[in-house]
DRENZAKOL-833100 format. One record per residue (C-alpha): x, y, z. Coordinates in steps of 0.02 Angstrom, whole numbers, plus 32768, in hexadecimal, padded with zeros to 4 digits. Example, Ala and Ser with C-alpha at 12.3 -4.5 7.8 and 13.67 -1.06 7.14 Angstrom:
// DRENZAKOL-833100
82677F1F8186;82AC7FCB8165;
This chain:
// DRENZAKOL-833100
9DF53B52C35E;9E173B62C2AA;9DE53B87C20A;9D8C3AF5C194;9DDD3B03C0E8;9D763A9AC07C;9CD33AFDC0B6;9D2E3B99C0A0;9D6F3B59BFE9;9CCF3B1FBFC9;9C7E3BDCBFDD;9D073C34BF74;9CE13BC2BEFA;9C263BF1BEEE;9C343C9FBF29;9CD43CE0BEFE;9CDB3D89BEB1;9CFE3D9DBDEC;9D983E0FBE12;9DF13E37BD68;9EA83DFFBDC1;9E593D61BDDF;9E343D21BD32;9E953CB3BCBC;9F203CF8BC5E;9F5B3D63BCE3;A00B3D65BCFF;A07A3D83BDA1;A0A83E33BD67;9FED3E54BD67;9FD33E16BE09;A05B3E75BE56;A0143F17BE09;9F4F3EEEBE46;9FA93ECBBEFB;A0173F6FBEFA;9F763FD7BEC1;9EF53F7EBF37;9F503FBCBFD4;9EE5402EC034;9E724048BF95;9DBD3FE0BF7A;9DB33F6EBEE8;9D333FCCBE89;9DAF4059BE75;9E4C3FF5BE4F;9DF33F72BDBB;9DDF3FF8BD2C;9E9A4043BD4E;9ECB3F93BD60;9E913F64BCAD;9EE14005BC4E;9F753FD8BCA0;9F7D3F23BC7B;9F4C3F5DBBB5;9FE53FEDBBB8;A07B3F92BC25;A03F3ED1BC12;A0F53EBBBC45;A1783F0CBCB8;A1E43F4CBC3A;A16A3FB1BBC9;A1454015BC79;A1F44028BC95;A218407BBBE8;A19240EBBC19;A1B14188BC7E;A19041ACBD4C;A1084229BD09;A0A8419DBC85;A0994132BD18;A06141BDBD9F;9FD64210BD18;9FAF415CBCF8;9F964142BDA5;9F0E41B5BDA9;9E9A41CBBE62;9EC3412ABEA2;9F344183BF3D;9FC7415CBF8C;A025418EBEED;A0CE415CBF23;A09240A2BF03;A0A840CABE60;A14E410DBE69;A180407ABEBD;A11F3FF9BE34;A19B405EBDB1;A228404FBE13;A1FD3F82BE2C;A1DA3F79BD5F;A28B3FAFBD3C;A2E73F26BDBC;A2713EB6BD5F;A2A23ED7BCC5;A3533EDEBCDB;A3733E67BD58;A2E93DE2BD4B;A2C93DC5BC95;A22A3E2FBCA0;A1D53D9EBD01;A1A03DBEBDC2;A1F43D36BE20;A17F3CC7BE82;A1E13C9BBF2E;A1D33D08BFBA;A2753D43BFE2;A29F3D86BF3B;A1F63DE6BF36;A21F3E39BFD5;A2D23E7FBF87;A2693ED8BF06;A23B3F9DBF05;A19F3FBCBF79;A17A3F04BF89;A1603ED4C050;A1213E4BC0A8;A06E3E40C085;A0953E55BFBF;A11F3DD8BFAA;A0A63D51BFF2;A0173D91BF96;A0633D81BEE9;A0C33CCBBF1D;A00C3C8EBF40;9F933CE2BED6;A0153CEDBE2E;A0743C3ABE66;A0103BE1BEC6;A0843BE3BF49;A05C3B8DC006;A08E3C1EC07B;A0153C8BC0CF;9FD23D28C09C;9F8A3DA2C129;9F2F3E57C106;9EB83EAAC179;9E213E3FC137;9E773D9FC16F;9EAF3DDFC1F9;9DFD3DF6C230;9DB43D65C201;9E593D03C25A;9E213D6EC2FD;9D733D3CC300;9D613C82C2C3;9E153C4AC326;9E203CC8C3A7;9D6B3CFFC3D7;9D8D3DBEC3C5;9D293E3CC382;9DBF3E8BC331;9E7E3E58C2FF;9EFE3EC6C383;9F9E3F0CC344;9FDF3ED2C2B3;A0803E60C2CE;A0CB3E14C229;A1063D79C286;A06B3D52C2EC;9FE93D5AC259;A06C3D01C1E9;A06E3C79C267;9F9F3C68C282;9F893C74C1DD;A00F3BE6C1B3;9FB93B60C227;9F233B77C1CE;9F6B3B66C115;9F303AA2C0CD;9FBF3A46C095;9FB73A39BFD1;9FE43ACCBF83;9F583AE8BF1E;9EE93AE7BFA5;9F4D3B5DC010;9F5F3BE0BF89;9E8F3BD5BF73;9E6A3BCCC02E;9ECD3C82C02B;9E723CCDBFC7;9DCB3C8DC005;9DFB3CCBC0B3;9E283D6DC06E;9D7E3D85C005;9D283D3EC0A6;9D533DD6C109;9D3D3E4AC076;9C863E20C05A;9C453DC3C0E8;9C9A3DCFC183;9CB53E87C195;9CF83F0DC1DC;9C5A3F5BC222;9BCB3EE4C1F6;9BF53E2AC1E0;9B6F3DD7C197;9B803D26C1E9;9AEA3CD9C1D0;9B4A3CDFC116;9BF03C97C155;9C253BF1C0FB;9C9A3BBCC1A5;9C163B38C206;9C7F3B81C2A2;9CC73C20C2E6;9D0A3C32C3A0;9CBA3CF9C381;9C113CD4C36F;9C103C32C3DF;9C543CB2C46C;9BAE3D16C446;9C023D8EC3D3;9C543DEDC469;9C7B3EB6C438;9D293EEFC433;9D693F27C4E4;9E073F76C49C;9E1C401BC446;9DEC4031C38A;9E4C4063C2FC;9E2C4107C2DE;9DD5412BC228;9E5D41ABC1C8;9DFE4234C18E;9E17426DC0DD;9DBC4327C0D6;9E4043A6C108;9ED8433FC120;9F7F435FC0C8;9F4A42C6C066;9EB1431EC012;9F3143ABBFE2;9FB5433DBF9B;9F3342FCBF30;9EF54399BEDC;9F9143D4BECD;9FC54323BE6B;9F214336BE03;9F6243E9BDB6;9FFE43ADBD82;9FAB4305BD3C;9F48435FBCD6;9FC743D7BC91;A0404396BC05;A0BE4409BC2B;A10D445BBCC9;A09044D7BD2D;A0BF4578BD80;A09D4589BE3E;A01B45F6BE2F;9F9B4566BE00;9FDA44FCBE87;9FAA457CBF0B;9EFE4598BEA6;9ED644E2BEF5;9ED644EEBFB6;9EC445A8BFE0;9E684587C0A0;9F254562C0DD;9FA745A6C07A;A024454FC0ED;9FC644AEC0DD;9FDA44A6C03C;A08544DDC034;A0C24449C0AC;A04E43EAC03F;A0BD440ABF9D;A173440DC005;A1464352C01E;A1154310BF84;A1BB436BBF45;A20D42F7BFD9;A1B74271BF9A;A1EF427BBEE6;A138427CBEA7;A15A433BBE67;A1F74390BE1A;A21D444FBE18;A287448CBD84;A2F7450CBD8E;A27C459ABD46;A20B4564BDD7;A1984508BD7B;A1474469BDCE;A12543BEBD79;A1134313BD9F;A19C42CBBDC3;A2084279BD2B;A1B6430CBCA9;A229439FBD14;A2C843B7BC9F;A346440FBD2E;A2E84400BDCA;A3104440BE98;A2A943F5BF2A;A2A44496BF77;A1F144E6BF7E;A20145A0BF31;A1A24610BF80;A11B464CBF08;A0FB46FCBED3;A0484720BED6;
């Protein structure tokens, strides 16, 4: 079984979200840093971020000239903070080596900072219109269900969904870049995770619900929890020296996370790993690029 394109097109074109990255006048550069921030995050929380950051680094080499610590107080609650350590890091190769323009083939995406395989083919297609297939856990999903007749996608494996995906792709290149997206927003809003609404699905077939809709038989994904973990810790931490504008003693780091002192120790040792924090030689802490001399060693602290 596959997927019909034109009824799929069709849909996106009547029900597609009005996503900011998806408007005209967007360039590549923009695309690349609604893709980077849209990992792991929901759209609702990315769009506003999205739109400062388009208004304060509408190109890669205004973010360059600005420090690791703009970019990381910038980046605000959106998580995963070394994606923004890595977007720097990508806005300087731009700059220097690519003209300040994000190239649009593959393979030279892929040789950028923090750009991997779902990325690269996001920004070909979306930014350039590219024909080459562009697979995230929504498209896995609906690829499982309307080809495969399963309830749920199994382990991810680059070259598998790259090739299902591929067969399905119309020939034209315009029509392949819109049939990605409209697969993508089809398992974003309709065919879900956890309730797909099908009697709302564009695709006149689907191997899933013609097999009865059968429940998955193999073991689930577990949900990561977010209350508690070293995650939740790194992230206060992060917010204190975001909202400082100059280098904090460790004595309001601790004043964070005082159920588990060694919690939140381990917690700071690996953003210092990490390079998201600095510690200057007075033992002060800071985000990382506002330290003057810094050591990654985590000082012990005296209260």
């Amino acid at each position: 079984m596959t997927v019909d394109s034109s009824a799929l097109i069709r849909w996106y074109g009547d029900q597609a979200r009005d996503l900011p990255w998806r408007r005209e006048g967007v360039t590549a550069w923009h695309i690349l840093m609604s893709e980077i921030m849209l990992q792991q995050t929901p759209v609702v929380r990315v769009a506003p971020i999205w739109e400062e950051w388009v208004r304060r680094w509408p190109v890669p080499s205004l973010m360059a000239a600005s420090s690791q610590a703009d970019v990381l107080r910038a980046w605000g609650k959106l998580g995963y903070p070394r994606r923004a350590l890595r977007l720097h890091q990508c806005a300087g190769v731009l700059a220097t080596e690519h003209g300040d323009v994000v190239p649009s083939d593959v393979d030279t995406l892929l040789g950028l900072p923090g750009i991997g395989a779902y990325t690269a083919r996001a920004v070909a297609c979306f930014a350039y219109g590219q024909r080459v297939p562009v697979v995230d856990t929504n498209v896995r999903r609906v690829v499982a269900r309307a080809v495969h007749g399963n309830a749920e996608p199994g382990n991810p494996s680059t070259v598998r969904d790259l090739a299902d995906v591929s067969t399905l792709l119309p020939r034209t290149r315009a029509r392949a870049a819109t049939f990605s997206a409209a697969l993508m927003e089809l398992g974003a809003t309709i065919c879900t995770a956890r309730s797909p609404e099908c009697s709302r699905c564009p695709l006149p077939s689907c191997a899933w619900v013609d097999a009865g809709r059968p429940a998955h038989t193999g073991e689930r994904r577990k949900v990561q929890k977010f209350a508690g973990t070293d995650r939740q810790v790194r992230g206060k931490l992060m917010a204190v020296l975001r909202d400082s504008s100059s280098p904090v003693e460790r004595v309001r780091l601790d004043q964070v996370w005082l159920d588990d002192p060694g919690q939140r120790d381990r917690a700071l040792h690996s953003l210092l790993i990490d390079g998201l924090v600095e510690q200057t030689d007075d033992g002060l802490f800071a985000l990382a690029g506002e330290g003057t001399s810094v050591s990654c060693q985590v000082r012990e602290s005296n209260a």
